[in-house]
N, CA, C and O atoms as a GROMACS GRO file, in nm:
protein
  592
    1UNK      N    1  -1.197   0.283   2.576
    1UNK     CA    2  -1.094   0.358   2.507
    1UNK      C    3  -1.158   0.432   2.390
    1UNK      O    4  -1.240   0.378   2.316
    2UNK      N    5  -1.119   0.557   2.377
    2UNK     CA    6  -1.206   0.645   2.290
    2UNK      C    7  -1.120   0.651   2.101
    2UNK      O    8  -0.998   0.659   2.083
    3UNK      N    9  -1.190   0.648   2.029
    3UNK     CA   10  -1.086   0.628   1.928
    3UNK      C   11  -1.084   0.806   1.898
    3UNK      O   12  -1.148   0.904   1.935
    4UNK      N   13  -0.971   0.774   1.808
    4UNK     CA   14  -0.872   0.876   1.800
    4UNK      C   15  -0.897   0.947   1.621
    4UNK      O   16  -0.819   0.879   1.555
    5UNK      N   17  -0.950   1.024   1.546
    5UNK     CA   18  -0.983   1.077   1.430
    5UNK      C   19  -0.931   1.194   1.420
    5UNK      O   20  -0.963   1.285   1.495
    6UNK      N   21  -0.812   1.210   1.290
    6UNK     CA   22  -0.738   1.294   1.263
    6UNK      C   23  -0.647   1.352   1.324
    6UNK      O   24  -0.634   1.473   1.307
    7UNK      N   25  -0.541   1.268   1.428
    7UNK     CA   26  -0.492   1.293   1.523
    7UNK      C   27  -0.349   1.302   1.424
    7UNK      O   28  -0.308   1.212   1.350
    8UNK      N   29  -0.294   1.425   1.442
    8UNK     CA   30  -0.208   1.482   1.363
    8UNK      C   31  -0.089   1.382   1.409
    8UNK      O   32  -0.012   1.353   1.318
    9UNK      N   33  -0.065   1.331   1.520
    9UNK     CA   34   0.044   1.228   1.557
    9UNK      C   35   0.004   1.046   1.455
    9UNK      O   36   0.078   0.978   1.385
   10UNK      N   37  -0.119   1.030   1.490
   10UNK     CA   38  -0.104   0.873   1.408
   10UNK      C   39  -0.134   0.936   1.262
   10UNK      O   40  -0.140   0.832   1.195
   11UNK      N   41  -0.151   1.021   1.190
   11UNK     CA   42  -0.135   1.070   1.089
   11UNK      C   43  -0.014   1.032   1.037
   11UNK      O   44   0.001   0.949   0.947
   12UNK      N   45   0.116   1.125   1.123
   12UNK     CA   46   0.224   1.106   1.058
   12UNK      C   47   0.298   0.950   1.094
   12UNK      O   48   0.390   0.895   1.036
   13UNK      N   49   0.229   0.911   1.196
   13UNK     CA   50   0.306   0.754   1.176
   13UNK      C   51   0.240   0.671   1.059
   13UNK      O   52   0.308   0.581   1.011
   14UNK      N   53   0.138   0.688   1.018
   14UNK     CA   54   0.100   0.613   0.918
   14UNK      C   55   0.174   0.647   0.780
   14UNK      O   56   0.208   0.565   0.696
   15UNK      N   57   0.194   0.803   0.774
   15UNK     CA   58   0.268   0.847   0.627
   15UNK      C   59   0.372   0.785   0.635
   15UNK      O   60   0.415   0.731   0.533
   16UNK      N   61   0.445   0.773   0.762
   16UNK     CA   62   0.584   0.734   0.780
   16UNK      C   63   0.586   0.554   0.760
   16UNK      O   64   0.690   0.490   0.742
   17UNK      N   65   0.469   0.505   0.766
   17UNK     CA   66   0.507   0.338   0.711
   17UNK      C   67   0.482   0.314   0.550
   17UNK      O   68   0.534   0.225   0.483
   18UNK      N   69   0.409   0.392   0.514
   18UNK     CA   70   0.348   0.428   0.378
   18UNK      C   71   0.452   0.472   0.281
   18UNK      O   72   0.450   0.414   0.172
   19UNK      N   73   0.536   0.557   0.300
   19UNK     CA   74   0.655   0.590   0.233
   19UNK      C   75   0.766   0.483   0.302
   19UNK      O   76   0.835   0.433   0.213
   20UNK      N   77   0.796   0.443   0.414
   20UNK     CA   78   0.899   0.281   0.403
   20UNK      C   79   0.840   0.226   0.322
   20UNK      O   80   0.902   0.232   0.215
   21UNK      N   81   0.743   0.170   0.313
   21UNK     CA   82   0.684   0.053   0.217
   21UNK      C   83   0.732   0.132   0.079
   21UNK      O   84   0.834   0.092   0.024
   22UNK      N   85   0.653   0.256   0.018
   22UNK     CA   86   0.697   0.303  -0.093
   22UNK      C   87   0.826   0.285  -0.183
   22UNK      O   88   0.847   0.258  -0.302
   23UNK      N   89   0.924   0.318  -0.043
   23UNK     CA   90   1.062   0.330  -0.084
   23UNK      C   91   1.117   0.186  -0.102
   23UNK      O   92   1.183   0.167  -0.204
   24UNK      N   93   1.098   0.076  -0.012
   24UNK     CA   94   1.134  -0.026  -0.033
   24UNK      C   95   1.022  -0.109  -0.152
   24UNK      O   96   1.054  -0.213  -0.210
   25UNK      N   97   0.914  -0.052  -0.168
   25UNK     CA   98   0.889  -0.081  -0.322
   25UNK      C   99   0.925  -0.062  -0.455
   25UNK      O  100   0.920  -0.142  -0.549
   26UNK      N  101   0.962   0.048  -0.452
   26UNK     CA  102   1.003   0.138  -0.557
   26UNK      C  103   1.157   0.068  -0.590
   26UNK      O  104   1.209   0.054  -0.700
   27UNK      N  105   1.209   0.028  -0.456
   27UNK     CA  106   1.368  -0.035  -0.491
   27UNK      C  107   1.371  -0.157  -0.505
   27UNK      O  108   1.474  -0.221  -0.484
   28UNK      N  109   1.258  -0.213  -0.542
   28UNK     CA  110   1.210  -0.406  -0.558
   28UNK      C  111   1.310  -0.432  -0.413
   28UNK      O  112   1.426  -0.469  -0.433
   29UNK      N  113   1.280  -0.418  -0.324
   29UNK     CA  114   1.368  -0.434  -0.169
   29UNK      C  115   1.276  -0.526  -0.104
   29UNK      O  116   1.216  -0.480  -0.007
   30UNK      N  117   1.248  -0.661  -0.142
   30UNK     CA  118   1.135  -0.743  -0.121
   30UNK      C  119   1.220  -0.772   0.031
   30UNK      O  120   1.152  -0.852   0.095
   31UNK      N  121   1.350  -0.731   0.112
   31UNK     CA  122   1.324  -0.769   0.242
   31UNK      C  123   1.299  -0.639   0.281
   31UNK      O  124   1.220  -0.652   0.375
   32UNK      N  125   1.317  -0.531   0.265
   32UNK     CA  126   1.261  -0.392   0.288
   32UNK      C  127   1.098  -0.400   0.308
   32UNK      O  128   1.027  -0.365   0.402
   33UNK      N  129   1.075  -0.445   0.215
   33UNK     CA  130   0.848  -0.448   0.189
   33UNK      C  131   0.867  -0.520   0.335
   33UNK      O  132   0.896  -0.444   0.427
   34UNK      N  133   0.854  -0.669   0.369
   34UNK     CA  134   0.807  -0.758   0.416
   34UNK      C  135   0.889  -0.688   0.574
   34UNK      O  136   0.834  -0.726   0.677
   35UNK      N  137   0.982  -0.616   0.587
   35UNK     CA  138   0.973  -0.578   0.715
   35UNK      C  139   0.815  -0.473   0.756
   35UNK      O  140   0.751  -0.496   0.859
   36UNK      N  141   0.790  -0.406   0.696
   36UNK     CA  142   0.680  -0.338   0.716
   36UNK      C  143   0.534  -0.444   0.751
   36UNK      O  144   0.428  -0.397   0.792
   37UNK      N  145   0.552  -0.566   0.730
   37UNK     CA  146   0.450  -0.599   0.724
   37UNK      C  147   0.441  -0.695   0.867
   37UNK      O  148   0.534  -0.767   0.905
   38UNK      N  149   0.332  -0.683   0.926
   38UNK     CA  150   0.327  -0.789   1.104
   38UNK      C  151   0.407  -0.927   1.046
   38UNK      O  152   0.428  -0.970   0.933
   39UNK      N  153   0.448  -0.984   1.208
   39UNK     CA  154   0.460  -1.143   1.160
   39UNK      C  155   0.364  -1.233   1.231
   39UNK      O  156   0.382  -1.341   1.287
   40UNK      N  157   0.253  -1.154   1.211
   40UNK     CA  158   0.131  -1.274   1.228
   40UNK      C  159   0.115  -1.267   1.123
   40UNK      O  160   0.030  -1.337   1.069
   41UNK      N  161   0.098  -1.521   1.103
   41UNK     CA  162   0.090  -1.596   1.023
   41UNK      C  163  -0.021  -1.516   0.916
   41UNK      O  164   0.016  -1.492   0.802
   42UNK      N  165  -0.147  -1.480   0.959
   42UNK     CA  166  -0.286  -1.432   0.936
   42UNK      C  167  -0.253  -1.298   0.841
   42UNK      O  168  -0.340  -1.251   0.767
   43UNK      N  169  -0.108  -1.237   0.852
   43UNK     CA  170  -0.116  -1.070   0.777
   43UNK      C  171  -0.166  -1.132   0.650
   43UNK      O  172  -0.162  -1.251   0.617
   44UNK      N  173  -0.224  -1.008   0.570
   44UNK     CA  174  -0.325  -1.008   0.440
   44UNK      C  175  -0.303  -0.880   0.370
   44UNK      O  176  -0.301  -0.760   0.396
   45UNK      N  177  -0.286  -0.960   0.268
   45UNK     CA  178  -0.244  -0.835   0.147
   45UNK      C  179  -0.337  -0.861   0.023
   45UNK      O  180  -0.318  -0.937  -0.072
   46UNK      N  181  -0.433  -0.785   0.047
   46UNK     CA  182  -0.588  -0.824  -0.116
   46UNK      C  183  -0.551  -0.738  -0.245
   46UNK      O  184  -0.448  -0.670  -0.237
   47UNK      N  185  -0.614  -0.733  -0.348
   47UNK     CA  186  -0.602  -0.642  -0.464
   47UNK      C  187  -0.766  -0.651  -0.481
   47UNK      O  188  -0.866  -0.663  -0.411
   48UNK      N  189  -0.735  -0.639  -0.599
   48UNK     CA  190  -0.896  -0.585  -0.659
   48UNK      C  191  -0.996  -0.720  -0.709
   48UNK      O  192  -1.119  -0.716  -0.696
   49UNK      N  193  -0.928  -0.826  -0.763
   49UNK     CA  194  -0.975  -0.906  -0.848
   49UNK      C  195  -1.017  -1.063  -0.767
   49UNK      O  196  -0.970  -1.078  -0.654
   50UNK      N  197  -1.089  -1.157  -0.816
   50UNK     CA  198  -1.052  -1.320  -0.736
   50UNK      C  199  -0.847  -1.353  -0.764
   50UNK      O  200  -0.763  -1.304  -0.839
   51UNK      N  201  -0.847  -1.425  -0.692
   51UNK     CA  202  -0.725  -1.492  -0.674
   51UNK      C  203  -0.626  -1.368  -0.615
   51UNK      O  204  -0.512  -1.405  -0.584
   52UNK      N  205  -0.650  -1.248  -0.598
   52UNK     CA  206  -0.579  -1.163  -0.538
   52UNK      C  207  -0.580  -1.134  -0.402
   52UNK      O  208  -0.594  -1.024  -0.350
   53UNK      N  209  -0.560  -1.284  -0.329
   53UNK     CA  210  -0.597  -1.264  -0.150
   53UNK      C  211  -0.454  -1.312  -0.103
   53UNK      O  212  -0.443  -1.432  -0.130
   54UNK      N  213  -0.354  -1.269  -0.050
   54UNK     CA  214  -0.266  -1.346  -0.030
   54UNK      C  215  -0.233  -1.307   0.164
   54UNK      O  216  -0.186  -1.207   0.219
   55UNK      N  217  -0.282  -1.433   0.216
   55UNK     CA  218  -0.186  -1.443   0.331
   55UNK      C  219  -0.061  -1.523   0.374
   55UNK      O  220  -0.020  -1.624   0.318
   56UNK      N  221  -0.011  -1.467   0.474
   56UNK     CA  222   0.124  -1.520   0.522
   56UNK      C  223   0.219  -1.479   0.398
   56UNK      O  224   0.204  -1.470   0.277
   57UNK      N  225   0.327  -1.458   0.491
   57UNK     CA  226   0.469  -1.395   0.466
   57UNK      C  227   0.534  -1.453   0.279
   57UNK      O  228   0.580  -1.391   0.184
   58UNK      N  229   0.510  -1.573   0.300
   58UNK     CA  230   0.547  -1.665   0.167
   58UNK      C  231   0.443  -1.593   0.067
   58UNK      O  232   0.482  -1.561  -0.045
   59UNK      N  233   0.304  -1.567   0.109
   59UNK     CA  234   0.231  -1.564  -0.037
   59UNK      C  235   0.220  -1.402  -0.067
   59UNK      O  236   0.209  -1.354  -0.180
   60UNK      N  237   0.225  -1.313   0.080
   60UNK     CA  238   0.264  -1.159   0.041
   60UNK      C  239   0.361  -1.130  -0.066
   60UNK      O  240   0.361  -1.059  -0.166
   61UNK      N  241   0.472  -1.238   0.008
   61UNK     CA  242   0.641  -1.205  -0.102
   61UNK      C  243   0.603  -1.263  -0.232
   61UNK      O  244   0.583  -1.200  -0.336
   62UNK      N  245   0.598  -1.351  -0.220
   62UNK     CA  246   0.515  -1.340  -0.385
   62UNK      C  247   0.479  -1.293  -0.458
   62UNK      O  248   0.508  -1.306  -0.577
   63UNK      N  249   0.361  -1.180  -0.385
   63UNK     CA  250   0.259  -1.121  -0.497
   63UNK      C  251   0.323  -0.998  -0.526
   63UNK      O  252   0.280  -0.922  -0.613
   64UNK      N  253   0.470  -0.963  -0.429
   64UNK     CA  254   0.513  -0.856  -0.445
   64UNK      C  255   0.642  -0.909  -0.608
   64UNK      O  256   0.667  -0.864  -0.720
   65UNK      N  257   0.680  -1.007  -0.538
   65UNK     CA  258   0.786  -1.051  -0.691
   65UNK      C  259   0.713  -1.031  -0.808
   65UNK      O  260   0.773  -1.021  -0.915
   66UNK      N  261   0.545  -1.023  -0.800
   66UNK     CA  262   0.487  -1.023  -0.924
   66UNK      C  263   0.527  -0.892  -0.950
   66UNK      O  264   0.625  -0.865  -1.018
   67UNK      N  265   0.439  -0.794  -0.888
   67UNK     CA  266   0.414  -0.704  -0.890
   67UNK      C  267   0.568  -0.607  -0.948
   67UNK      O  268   0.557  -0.522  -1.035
   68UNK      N  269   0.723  -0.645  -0.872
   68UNK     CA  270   0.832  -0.615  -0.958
   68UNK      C  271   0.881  -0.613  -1.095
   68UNK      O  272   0.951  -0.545  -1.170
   69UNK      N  273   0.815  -0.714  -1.090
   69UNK     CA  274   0.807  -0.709  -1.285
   69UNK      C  275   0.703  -0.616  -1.348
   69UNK      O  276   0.667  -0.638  -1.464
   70UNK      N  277   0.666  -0.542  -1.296
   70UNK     CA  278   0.552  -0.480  -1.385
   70UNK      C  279   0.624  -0.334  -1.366
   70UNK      O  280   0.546  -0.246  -1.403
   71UNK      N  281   0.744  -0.284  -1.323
   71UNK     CA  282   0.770  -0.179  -1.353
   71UNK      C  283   0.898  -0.138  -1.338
   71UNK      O  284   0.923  -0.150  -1.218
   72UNK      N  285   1.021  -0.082  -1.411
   72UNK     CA  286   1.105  -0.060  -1.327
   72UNK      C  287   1.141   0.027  -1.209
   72UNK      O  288   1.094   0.127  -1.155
   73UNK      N  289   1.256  -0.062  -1.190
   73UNK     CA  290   1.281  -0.021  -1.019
   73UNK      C  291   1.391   0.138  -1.048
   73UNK      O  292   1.482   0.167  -1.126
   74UNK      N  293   1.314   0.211  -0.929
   74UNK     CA  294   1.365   0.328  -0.872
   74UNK      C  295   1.296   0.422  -0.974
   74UNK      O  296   1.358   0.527  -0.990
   75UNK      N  297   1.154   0.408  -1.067
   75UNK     CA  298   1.100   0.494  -1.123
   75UNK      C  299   1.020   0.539  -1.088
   75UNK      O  300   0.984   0.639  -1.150
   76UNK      N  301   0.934   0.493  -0.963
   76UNK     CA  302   0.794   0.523  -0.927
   76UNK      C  303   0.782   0.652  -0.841
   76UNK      O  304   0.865   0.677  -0.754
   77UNK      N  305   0.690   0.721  -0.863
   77UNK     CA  306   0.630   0.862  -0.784
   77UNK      C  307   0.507   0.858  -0.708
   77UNK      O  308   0.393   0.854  -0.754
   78UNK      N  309   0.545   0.860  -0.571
   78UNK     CA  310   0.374   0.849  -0.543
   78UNK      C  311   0.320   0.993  -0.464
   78UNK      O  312   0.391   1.065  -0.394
   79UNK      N  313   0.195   1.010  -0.490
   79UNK     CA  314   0.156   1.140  -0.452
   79UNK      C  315  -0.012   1.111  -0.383
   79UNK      O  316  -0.084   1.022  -0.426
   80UNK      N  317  -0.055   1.206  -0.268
   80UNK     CA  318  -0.168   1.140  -0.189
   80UNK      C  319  -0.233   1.209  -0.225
   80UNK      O  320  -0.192   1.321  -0.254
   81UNK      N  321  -0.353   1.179  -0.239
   81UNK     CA  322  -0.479   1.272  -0.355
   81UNK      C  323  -0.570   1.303  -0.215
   81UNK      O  324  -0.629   1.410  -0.209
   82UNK      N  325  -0.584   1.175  -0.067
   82UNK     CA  326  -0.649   1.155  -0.014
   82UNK      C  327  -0.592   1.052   0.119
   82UNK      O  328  -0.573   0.931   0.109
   83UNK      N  329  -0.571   1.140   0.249
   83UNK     CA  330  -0.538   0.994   0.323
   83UNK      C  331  -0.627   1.015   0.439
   83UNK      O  332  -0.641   1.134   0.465
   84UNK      N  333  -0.690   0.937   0.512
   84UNK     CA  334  -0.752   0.983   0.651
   84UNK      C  335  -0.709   0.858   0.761
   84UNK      O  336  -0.749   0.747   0.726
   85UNK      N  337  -0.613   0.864   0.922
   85UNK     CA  338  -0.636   0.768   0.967
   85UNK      C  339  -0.630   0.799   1.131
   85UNK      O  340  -0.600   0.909   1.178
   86UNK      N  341  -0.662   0.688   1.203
   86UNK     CA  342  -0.680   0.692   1.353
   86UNK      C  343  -0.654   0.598   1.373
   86UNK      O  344  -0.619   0.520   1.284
   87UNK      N  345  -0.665   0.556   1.545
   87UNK     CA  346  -0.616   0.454   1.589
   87UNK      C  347  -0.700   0.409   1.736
   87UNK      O  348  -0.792   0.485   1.767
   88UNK      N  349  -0.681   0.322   1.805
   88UNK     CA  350  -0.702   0.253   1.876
   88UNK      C  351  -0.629   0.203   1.977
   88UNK      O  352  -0.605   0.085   1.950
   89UNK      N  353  -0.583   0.232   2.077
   89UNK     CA  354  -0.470   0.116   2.142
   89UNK      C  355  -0.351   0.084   2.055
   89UNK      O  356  -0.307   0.168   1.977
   90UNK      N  357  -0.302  -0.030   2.066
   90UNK     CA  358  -0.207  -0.091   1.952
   90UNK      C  359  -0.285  -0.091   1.772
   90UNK      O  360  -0.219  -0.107   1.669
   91UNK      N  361  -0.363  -0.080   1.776
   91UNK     CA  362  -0.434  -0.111   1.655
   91UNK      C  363  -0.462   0.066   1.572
   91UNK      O  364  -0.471   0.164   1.647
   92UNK      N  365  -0.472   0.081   1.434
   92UNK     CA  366  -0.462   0.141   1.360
   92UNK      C  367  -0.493   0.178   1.235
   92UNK      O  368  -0.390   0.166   1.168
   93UNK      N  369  -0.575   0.214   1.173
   93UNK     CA  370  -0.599   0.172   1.046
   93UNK      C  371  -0.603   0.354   0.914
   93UNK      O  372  -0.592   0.474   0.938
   94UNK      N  373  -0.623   0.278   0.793
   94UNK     CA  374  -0.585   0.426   0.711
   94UNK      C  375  -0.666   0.411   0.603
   94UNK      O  376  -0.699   0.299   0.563
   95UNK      N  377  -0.692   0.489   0.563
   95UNK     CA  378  -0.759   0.484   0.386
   95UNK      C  379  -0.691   0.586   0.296
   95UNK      O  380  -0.683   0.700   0.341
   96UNK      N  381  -0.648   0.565   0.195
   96UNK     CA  382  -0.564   0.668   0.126
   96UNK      C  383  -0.628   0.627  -0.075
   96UNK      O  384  -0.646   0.523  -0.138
   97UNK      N  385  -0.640   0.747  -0.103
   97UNK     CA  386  -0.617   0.739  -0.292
   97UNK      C  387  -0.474   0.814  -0.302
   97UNK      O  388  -0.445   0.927  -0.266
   98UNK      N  389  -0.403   0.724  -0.357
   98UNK     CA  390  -0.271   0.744  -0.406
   98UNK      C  391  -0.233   0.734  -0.604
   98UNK      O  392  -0.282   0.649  -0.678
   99UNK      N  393  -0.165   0.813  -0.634
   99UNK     CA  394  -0.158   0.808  -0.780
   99UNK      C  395  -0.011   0.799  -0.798
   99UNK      O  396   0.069   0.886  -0.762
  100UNK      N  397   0.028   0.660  -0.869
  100UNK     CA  398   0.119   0.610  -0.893
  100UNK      C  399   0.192   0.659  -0.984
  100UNK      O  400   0.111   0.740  -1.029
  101UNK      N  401   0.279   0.670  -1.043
  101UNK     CA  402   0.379   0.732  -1.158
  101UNK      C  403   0.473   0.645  -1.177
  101UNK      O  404   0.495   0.579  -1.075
  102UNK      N  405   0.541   0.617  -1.271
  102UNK     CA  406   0.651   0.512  -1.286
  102UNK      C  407   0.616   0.466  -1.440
  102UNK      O  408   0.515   0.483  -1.508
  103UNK      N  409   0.761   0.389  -1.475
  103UNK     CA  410   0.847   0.369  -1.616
  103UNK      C  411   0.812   0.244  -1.591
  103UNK      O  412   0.802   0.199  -1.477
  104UNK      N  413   0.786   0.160  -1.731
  104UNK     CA  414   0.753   0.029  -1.750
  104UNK      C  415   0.841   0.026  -1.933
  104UNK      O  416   0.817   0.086  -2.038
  105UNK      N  417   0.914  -0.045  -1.905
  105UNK     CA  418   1.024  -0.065  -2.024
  105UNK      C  419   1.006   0.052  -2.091
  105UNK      O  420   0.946   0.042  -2.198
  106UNK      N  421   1.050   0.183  -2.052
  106UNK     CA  422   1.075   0.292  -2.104
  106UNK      C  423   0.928   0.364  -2.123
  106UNK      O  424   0.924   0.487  -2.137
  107UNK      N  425   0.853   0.316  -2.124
  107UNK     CA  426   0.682   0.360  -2.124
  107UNK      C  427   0.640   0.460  -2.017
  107UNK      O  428   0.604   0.394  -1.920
  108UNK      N  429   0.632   0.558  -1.997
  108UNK     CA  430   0.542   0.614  -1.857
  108UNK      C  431   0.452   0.590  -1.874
  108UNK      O  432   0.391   0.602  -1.980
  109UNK      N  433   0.407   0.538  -1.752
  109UNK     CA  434   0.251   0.566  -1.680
  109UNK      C  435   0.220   0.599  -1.564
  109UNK      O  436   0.303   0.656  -1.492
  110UNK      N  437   0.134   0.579  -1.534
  110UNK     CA  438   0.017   0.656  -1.403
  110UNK      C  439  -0.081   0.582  -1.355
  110UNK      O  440  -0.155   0.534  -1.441
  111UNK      N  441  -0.102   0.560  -1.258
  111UNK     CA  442  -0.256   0.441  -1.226
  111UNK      C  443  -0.302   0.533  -1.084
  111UNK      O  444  -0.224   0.589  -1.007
  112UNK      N  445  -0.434   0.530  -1.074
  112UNK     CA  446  -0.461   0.558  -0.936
  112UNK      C  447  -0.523   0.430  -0.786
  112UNK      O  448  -0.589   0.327  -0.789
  113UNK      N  449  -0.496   0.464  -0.738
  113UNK     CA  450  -0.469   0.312  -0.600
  113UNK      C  451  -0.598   0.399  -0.526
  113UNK      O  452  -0.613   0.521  -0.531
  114UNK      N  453  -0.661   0.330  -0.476
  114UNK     CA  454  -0.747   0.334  -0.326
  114UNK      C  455  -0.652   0.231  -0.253
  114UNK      O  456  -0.583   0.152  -0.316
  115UNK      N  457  -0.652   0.238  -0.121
  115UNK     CA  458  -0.635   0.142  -0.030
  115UNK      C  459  -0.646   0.166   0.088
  115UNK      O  460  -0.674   0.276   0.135
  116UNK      N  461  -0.627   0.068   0.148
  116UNK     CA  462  -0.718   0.073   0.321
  116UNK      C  463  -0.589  -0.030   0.388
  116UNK      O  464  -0.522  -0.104   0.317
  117UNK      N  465  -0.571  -0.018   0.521
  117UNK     CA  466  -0.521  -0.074   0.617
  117UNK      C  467  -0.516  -0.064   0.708
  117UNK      O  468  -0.538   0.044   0.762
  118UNK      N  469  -0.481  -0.180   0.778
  118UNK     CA  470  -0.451  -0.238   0.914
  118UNK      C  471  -0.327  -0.212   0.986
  118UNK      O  472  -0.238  -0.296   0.971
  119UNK      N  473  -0.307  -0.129   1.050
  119UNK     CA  474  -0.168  -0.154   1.140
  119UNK      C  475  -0.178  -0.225   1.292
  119UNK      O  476  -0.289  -0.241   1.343
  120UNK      N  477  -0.081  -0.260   1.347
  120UNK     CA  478  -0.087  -0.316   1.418
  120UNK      C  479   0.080  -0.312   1.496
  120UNK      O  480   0.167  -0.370   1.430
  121UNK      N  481   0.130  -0.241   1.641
  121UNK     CA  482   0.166  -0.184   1.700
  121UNK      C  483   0.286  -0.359   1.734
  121UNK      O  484   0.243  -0.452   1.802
  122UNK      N  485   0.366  -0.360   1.698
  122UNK     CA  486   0.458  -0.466   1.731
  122UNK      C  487   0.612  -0.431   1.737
  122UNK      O  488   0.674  -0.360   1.658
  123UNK      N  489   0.676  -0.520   1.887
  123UNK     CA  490   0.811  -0.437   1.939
  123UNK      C  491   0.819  -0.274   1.911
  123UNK      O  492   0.925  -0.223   1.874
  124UNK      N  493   0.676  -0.182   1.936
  124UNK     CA  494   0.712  -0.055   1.930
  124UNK      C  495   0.667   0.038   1.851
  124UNK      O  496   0.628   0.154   1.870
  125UNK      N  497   0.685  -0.074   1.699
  125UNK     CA  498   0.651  -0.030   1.593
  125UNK      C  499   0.574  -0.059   1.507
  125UNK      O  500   0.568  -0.180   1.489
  126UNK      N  501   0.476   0.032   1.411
  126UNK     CA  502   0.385   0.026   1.355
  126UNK      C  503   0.418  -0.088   1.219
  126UNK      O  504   0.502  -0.074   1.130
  127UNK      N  505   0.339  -0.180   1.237
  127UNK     CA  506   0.350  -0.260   1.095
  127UNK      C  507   0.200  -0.300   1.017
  127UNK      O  508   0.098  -0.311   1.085
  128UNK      N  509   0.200  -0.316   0.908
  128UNK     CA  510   0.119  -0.364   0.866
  128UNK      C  511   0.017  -0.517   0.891
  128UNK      O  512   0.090  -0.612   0.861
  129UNK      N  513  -0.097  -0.556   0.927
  129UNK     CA  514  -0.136  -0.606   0.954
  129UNK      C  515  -0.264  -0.684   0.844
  129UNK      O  516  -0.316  -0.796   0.849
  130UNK      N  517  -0.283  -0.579   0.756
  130UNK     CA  518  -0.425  -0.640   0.657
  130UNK      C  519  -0.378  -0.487   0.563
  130UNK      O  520  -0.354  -0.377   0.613
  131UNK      N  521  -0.376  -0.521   0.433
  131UNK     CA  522  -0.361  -0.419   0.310
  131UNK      C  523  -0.431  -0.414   0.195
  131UNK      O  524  -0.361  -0.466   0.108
  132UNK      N  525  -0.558  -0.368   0.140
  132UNK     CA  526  -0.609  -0.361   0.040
  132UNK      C  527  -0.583  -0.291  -0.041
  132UNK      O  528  -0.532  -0.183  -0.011
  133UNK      N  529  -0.605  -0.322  -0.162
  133UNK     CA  530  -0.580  -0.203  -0.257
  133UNK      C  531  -0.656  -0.260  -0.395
  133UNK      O  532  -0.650  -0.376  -0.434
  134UNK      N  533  -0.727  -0.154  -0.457
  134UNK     CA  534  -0.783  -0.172  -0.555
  134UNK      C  535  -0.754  -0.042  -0.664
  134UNK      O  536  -0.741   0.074  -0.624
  135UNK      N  537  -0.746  -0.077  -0.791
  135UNK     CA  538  -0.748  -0.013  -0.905
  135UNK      C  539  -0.852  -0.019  -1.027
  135UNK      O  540  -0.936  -0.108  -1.036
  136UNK      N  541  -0.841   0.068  -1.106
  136UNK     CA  542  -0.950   0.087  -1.201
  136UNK      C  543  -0.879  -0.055  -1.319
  136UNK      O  544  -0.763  -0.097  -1.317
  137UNK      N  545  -0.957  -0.087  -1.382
  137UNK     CA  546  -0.901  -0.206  -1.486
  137UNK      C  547  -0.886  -0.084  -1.589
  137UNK      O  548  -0.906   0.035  -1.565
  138UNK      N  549  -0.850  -0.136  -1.697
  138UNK     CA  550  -0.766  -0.070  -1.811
  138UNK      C  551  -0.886  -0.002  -1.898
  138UNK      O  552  -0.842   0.101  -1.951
  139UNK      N  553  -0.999  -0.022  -1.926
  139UNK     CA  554  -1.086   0.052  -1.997
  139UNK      C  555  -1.193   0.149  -1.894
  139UNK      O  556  -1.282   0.225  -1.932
  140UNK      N  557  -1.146   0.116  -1.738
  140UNK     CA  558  -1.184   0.218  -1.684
  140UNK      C  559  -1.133   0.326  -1.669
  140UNK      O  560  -1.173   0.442  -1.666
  141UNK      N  561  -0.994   0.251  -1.655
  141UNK     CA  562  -0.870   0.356  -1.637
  141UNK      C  563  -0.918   0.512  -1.768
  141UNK      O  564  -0.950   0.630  -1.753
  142UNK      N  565  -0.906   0.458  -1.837
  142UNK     CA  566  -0.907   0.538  -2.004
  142UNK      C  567  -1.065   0.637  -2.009
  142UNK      O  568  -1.065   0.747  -2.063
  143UNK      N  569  -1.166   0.590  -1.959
  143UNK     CA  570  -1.292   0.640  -1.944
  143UNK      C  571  -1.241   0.770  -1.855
  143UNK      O  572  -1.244   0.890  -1.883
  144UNK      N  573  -1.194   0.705  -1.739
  144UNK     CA  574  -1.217   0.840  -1.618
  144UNK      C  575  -1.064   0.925  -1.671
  144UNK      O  576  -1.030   1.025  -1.609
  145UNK      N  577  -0.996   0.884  -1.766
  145UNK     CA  578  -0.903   1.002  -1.835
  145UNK      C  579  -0.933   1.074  -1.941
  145UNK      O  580  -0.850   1.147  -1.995
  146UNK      N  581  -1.039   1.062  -1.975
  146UNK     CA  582  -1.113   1.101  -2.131
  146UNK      C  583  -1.147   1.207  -2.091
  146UNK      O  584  -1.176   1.222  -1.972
  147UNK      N  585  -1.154   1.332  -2.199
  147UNK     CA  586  -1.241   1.448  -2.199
  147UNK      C  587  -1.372   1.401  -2.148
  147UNK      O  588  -1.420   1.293  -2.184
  148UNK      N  589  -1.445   1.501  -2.043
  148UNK     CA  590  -1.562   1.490  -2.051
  148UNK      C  591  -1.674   1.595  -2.126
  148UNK      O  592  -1.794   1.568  -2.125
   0.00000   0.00000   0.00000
């Protein structure tokens, strides 16, 4: 089976799980998120740091309840700086830099995301299967916003 690069069709199915997830992020819709995501025991959701590995359904929802508190809901903007993906059979994967926007107790900010994933083709539909994502820490953040 020959893989598939820049195929304007798994393109838009990937934008199209990328913005569900978005939207049901953005609305703290923690059963909204967790539909997007496979229900194999094994799905994986990483961040950047140690202790940021969470598998299975219980420790995904979790890291997302964290993650609700860190901004309010229905403020966030996301915009793709960068996405590239293809596929395989049932299998699928994406890499995207995304730049976040959103209100934190009346505060704006902005962060920029790398992330990478796994889809994986279940009853039909595309779900998440393995999700990374990493960010700059806070004095990197400020470096790569500085005059140069």
């Amino acid at each position: 089976m020959s893989v598939k690069k820049g195929d304007p069709k798994i393109m838009g199915d990937v934008k199209a799980v990328l913005e569900r997830h978005n939207k049901a992020f953005n609305d703290q819709d923690l059963k909204g998120v967790m539909t997007i995501y496979a229900s194999d025991p094994n799905t994986v959701l990483m961040g950047t740091g140690p202790g940021e590995a969470y598998v299975g359904d219980e420790a995904i929802g979790g890291a997302y309840d964290q993650f609700f508190s860190r901004f309010d809901a229905k403020t966030l903007e996301f915009s793709y700086d960068w996405i590239l993906a293809a596929s395989m059979g049932n299998f699928a994967w994406f890499a995207v830099t995304t730049t976040i926007a959103g209100t934190v107790k009346t505060e704006k900010r902005e962060r920029v995301f790398n992330m990478t994933g796994t889809l994986m083709k279940e009853k039909g539909k595309w779900r998440i299967l393995g999700m990374h994502f990493s960010r700059l820490g806070a004095e990197q953040q400020a470096a790569a916003e500085s005059p140069k």
